[in-house]
Each structure stands twice: as structure tokens, then as C-alpha cells.
C-alpha positions as CSV (number, residue, x, y, z in Angstrom):
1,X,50.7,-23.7,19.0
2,X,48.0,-23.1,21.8
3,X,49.7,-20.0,22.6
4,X,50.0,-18.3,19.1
5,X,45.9,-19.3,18.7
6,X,45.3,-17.2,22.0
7,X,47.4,-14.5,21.5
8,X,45.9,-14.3,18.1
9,X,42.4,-13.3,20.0
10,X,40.9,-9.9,20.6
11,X,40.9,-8.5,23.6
12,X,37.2,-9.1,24.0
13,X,37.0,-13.2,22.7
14,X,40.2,-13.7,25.8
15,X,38.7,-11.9,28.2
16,X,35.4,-14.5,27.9
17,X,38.1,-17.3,28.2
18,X,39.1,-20.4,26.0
19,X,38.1,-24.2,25.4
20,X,40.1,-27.0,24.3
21,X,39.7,-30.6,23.9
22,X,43.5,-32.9,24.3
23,X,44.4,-36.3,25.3
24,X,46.6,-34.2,27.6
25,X,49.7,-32.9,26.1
26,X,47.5,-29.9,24.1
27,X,45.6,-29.5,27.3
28,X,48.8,-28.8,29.2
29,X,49.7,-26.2,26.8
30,X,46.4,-24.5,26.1
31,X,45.8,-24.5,30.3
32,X,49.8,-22.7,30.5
33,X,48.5,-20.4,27.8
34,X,45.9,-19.4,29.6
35,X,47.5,-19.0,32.7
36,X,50.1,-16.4,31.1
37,X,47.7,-14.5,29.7
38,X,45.4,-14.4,32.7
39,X,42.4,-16.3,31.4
40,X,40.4,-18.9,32.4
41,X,40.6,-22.3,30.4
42,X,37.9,-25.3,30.1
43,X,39.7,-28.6,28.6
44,X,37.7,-31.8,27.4
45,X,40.1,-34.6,28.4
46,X,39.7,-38.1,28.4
47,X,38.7,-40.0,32.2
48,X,41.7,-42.3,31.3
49,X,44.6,-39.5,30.3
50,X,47.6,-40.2,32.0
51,X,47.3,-39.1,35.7
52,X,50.4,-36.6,35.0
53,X,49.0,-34.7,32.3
54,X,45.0,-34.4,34.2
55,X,46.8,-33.6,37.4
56,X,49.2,-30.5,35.8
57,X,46.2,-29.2,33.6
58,X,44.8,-28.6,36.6
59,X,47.6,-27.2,38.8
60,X,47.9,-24.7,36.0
61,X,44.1,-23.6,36.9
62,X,42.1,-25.0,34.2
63,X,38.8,-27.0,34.5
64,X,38.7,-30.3,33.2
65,X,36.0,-31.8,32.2
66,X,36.1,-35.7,31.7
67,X,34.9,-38.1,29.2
68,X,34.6,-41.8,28.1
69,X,37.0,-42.1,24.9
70,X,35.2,-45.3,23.9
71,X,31.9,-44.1,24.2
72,X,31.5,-40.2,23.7
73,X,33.0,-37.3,21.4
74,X,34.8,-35.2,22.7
75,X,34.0,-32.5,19.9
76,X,30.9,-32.8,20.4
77,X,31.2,-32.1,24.4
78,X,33.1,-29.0,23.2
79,X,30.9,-27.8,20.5
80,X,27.8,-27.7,23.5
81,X,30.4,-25.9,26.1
82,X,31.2,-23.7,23.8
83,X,27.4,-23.0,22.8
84,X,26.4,-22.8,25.9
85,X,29.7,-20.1,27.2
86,X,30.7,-18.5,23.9
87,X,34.1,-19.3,24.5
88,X,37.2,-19.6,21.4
89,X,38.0,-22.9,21.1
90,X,41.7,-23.8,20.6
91,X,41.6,-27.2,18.7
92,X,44.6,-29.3,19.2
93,X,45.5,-29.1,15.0
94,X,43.0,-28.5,12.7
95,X,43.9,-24.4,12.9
96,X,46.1,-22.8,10.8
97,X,47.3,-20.9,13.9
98,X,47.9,-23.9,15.8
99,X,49.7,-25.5,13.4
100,X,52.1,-22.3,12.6
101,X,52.9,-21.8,16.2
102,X,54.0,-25.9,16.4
103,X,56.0,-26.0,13.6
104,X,58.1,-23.4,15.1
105,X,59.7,-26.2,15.9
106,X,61.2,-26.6,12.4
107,X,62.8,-23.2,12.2
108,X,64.7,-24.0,15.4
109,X,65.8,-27.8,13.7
110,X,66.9,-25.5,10.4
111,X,68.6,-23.2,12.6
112,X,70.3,-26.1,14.1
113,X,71.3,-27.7,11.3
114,X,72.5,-24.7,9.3
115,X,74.8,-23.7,12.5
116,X,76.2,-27.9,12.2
117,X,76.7,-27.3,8.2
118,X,74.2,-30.4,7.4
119,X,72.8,-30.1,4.0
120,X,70.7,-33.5,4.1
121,X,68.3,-34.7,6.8
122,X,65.2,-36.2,7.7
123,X,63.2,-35.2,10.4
124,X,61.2,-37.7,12.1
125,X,57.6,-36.2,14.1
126,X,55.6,-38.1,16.2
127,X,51.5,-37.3,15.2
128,X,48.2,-37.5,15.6
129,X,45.9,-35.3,14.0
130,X,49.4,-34.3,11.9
131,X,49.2,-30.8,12.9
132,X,52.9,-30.9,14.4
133,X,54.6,-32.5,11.8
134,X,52.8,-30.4,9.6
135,X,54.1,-27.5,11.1
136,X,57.4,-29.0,10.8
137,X,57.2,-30.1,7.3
138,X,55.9,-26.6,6.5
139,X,58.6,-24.3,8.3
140,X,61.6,-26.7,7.5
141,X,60.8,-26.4,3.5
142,X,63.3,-28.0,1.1
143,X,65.8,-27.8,4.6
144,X,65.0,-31.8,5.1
145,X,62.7,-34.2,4.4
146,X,59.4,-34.6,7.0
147,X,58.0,-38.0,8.1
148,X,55.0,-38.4,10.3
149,X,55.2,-41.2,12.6
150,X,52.1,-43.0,14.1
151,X,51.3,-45.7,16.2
152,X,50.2,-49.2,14.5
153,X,46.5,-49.5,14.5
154,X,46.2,-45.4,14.3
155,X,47.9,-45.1,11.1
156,X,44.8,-42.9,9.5
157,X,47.8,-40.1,8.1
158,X,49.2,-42.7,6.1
159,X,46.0,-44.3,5.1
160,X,43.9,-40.9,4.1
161,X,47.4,-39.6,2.4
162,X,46.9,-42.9,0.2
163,X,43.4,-43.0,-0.4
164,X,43.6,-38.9,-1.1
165,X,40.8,-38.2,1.0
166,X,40.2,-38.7,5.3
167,X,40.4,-42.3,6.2
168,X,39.3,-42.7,10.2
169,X,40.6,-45.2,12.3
170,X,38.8,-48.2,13.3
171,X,37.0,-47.2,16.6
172,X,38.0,-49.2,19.6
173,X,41.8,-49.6,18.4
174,X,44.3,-48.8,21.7
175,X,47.6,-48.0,22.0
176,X,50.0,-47.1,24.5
177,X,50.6,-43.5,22.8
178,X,48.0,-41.9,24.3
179,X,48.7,-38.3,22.9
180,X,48.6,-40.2,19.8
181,X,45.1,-41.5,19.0
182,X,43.3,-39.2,16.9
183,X,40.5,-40.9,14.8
184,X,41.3,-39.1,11.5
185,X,43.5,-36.1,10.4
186,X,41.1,-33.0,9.4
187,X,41.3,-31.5,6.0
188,X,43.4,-29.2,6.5
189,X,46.4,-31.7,7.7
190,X,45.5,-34.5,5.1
191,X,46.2,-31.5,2.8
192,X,49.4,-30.0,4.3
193,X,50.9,-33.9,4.7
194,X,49.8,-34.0,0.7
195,X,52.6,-31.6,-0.4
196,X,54.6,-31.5,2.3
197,X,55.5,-34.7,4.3
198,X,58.3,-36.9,2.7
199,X,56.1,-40.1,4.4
200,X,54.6,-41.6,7.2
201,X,56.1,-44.5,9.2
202,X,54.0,-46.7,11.9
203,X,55.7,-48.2,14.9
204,X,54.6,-50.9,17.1
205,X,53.8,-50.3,20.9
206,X,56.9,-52.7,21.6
207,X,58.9,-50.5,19.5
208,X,57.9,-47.5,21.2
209,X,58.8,-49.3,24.5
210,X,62.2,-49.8,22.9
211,X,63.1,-46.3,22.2
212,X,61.6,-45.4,26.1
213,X,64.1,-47.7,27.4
214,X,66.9,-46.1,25.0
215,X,65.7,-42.8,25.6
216,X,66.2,-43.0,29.5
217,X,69.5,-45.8,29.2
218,X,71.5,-43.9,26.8
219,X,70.1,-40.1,26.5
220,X,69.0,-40.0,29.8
221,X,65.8,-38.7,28.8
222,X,62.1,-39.1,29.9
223,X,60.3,-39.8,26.9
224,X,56.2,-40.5,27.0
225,X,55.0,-43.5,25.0
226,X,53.5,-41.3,21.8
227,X,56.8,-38.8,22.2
228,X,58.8,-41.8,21.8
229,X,57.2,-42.4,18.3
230,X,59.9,-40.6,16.2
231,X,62.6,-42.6,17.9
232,X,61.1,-45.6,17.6
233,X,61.3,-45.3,13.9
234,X,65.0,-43.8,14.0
235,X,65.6,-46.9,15.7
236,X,64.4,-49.1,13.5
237,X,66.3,-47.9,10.6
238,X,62.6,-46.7,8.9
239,X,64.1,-43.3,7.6
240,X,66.5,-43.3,4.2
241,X,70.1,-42.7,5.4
242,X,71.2,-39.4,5.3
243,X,73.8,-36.9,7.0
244,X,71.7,-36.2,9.9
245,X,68.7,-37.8,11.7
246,X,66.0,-35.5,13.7
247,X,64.0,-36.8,16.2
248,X,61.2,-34.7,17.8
249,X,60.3,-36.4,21.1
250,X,57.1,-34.7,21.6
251,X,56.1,-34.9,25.7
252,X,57.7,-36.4,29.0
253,X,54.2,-36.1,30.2
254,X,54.1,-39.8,31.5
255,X,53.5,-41.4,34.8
256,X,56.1,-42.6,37.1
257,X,54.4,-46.2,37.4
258,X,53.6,-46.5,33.8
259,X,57.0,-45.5,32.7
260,X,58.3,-48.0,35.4
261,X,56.8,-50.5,34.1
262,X,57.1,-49.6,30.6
263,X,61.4,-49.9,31.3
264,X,60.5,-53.6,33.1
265,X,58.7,-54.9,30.1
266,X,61.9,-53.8,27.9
């Protein structure tokens, strides 16, 4: 996603740079981005992002530039950099061209499950802001059926998509999926989940330590709290049965002490 917005620039608008505000996972790909198209980066990131993701958005070259999540917006931190620099900013889902670039994801699951001969599946995407499993929903079509999973407390996807209009989160609400704690969906996603997600599903933070500790136990996978998401609700049976289940495990981006810790609580 951050790489199709860039490379969907002019010349001129990369050469100034680009500016993006993540929780950390966005960050990490907007600050690659950058780095492969020989631009400087400026990412709004939260003081409390997990140590992993501030530490490798930075070893790819970008500034960071910290802020309170409890106390001050990170748009609006963005929208003065960005006044003051005149640089493109690459939200983390409420563009079109972010959105198309992540659910390139989707064609690669259809192209999977057309190589495998499935007919029926459900696809289960971790989300935020729902630009991912938008993108998914969107590129996989009538291919499978598209549910958004959130965590509980920061189920505003499944609210707005019931009230028909954006429904925000109540402030001060924490989970352990960090990438996962967008206050609202924008328009654009409430729209695309309208006519194109089969549901949304919230899991618990115990469930999502649940699927950590079956993601490293039995697929031997690193999986980050708010990647976890999807599993979690595969693993509790939330999804209709079908031929095959999808799970889109969205970040290993965790660190070492929290994940240790996350496997000793399980």
C-alpha cells in the first residue's frame, strides 16, 4: 500500500519527500518505501509503539516524530508537518491507492486458492482503519467471503457498518493489538466494508494471546498481537465452515519481551 501511494507521485511531490502517521507497522512500510525510492520520510508514531517497529523505522532512515496517544492527534501533528514542509502524506488507509496496493494481498489468496481447486472460502483480515481487509475484500470479489477482525473494545468497523454511518471508539479503550487501535474507520472504508465485507468479528486480548501461542507452538510462526487477530477468530470457530479457511496474519513486528511474556501468560 505505502509503496503503490509513492510511486503514484510525480517526480517533483517525491523529490520533496513523504509523511505518514502509523502505530508502526504502516510506518515500517512507508519508511522502506522511501528508502527504495531514495526519499526522505517523516512518520508520526506513537511514544509507546512497540520498541521493534520505532527502532526499524528508523534503521530504514526515517524521522520519527513521537506523540502521546492518549492525549494528542496524531493527524493533526501531520496536517502542521505537512503545512509547514509541503510534503505528500501517505495515510495508513483512507486512500484509494493505499488500499489497492494492500489488497494485493487478495489476488495472491485467489491465486492460491484457484491453483488448490477451492471454490468456497472465507478469508479472515486483521483491521483497523479497514483499509487491508478492504483491499482484500475488494481484489478477492465473489472468490470468498471477507471478514474484518478487530480487537474487543475497538470494534468501531462493526459498529459504524451497523449504525450506516462512522461510529468512533470510546477514547481511552487499550488493547494489546497495537497496530490495531484506530479510533474510527474513514468514509471511504465504512463504504467499501458496506458492499464488500461478508462481517466483522471481535476477539478478546486473551484470544489473541491464544492464537500467539498457536502461531509459534504449532506453525512456528512469529505473530504480533493485532496480526494474530484473524487467527484468533479462526480459532475460535467465528467464521461459517467452509472448504478452506484464510488467515492474513498481518506483522511479526513484536518485541522479544512482550512476546515472551505474551507465550508465559498462555
Amino acid at each position: 500500500g505505502a509503496y503503490n501511494k509513492i510511486a503514484s507521485l510525480s517526480a517533483e511531490e517525491r523529490s520533496r519527500g513523504v509523511l505518514a502517521y502509523s502505530s508502526g507497522n504502516h510506518a515500517v512500510a512507508v519508511a522502506l518505501s522511501a528508502k527504495l525510492f531514495g526519499i526522505p520520510a517523516t512518520i508520526v508514531m506513537p511514544a509507546d509503539a512497540p520498541r521493534a517497529k520505532l527502532e526499524r523505522t528508523r534503521a530504514l532512515g526515517a524521522k520519527v516524530i513521537t506523540y502521546d496517544r492518549l492525549r494528542e492527534s496524531r493527524e493533526e501533528i501531520a496536517a502542521r508537518v505537512k503545512a509547514e514542509h509541503d510534503l505528500p502524506l501517505v495515510k495508513p488507509f483512507d486512500d484509494a491507492l493505499v488500499m489497492a496496493g494492500q489488497g494485493t494481498i487478495g489476488l495472491e489468496i485467489a491465486d492460491d486458492l484457484a491453483a488448490l481447486g477451492v471454490s468456497e472460502a472465507a478469508v479472515l483480515v486483521p483491521a483497523s482503519g479497514g483499509g487491508l481487509a478492504g483491499g482484500v475484500a475488494i481484489a478477492m470479489g465473489d472468490r470468498a467471503r471477507v471478514y474484518a477482525v478487530e480487537p474487543e473494545g475497538h470494534d468501531d468497523l462493526a459498529r459504524s457498518r451497523a449504525a450506516g454511518r462512522i461510529v468512533a471508539n470510546a477514547p481511552g479503550v487499550r488493547s494489546i493489538c497495537d497496530a490495531l487501535m484506530a479510533q474510527e474507520p474513514s468514509e471511504l472504508t465504512l463504504s467499501v466494508a458496506q458492499d464488500n465485507l461478508a462481517g466483522v468479528f471481535a476477539v478478546s486480548d486473551d484470544d489473541v494471546r491464544r492464537a500467539m501461542r498457536f502461531g509459534f507452538d504449532e506453525l512456528k510462526l512469529v505473530i504480533e498481537p493485532g496480526g494474530a487477530a484473524g487467527l484468533a477468530a479462526a480459532l475460535k470457530g467465528l467464521a461459517s465452515r467452509v472448504e478452506a479457511l484464510v488467515v492474513v496474519a498481518s506483522g511479526g513486528n513484536v518485541d522479544a519481551e512482550m512476546f515472551a511474556d505474551m507465550l508465559a501468560r498462555t
